[in-house]
C-alpha positions in Angstrom: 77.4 -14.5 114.2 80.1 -16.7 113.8 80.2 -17.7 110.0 78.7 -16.0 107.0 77.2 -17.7 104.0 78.7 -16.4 100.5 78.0 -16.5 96.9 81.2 -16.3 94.3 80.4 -15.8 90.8 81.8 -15.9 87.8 79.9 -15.2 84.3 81.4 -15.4 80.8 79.0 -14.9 77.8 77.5 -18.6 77.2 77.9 -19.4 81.1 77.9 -18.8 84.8 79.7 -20.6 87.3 78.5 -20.4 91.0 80.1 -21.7 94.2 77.9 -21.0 98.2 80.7 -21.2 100.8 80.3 -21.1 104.3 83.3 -18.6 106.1 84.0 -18.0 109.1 83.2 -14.5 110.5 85.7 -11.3 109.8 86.8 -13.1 106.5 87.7 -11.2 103.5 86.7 -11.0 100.1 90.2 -12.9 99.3 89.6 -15.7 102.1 86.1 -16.6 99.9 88.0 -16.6 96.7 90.8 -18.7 97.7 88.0 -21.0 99.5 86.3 -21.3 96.7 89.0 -22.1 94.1 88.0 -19.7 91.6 91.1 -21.0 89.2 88.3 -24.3 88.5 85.2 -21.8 87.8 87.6 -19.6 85.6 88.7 -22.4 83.6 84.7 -24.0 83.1 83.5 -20.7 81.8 86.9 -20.5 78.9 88.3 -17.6 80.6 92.1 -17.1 81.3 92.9 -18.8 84.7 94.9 -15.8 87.1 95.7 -15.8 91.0 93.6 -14.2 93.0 95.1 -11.1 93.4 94.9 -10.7 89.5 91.6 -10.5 89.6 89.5 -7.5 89.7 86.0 -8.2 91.8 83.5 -6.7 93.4 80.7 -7.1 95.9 77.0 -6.6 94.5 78.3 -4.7 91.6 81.2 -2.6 93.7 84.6 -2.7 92.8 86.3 -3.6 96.0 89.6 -5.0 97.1 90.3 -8.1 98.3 90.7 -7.3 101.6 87.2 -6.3 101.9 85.6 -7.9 104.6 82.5 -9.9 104.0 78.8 -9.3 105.5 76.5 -12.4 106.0 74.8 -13.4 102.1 77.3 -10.9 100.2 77.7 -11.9 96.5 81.4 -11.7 95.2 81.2 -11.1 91.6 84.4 -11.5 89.5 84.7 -9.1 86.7 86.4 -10.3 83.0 87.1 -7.5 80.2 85.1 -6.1 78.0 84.3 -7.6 74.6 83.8 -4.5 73.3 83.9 -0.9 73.9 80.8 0.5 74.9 81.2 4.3 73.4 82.6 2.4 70.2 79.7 0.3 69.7 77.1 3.6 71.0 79.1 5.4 67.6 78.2 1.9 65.4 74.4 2.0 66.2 74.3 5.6 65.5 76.2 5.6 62.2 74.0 2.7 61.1 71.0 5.0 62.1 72.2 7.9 60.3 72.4 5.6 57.3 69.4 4.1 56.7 67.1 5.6 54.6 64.9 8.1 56.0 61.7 6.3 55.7 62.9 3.5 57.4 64.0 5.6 60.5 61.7 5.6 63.4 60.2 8.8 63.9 60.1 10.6 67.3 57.2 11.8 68.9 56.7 15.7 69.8 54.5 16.7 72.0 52.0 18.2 69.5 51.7 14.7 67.8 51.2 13.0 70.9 47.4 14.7 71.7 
């Protein structure tokens, strides 16, 4: 096979921005994002424009680095930071839980109720 087709993404939280390359074979995870001039889909979806080597990515959800080497329909995903923390935001929900009144709380099945 002598060139490999490529998705880049990028996704912020209102939009994704999407570029199908065509690379030559043995190209790395770099050559794609240099190819498809990431600083442009970085700036459309309003998040901080950075060289490539800034960047952290992945291919179909695996961190990798960027001289990966690509396969033949691999998806290079580019990863932004978190808007917020995820054990932080678990604690919020169960707080707010653990406040409401106790009638207004769900109640759990057992396995004696559930015959």
């Amino acid at each position: 096979m002598t060139e490999l087709t490529v998705t880049v993404i990028i996704a912020s939280q209102s939009q994704v921005w999407r570029a199908q390359l065509t690379l030559p074979a043995a190209s790395s995870v770099r050559d794609a994002l240099r190819q498809a001039d990431v600083g442009i889909g970085l700036a459309q979806c309003g998040l901080p424009v950075q060289e490539p080597e800034a960047l952290r990515v992945g291919v179909f959800g695996q961190r990798c680095e960027l001289d990966q080497l690509l396969r033949d329909q691999d998806r290079v995903e580019i990863y932004r930071d978190l808007v917020f923390d995820p054990m932080e935001s678990r604690r919020r929900r169960y707080a707010h839980k653990m406040a409401a009144p106790k009638a207004a709380r769900p109640r759990r099945k057992t396995a004696a109720a559930a015959r």
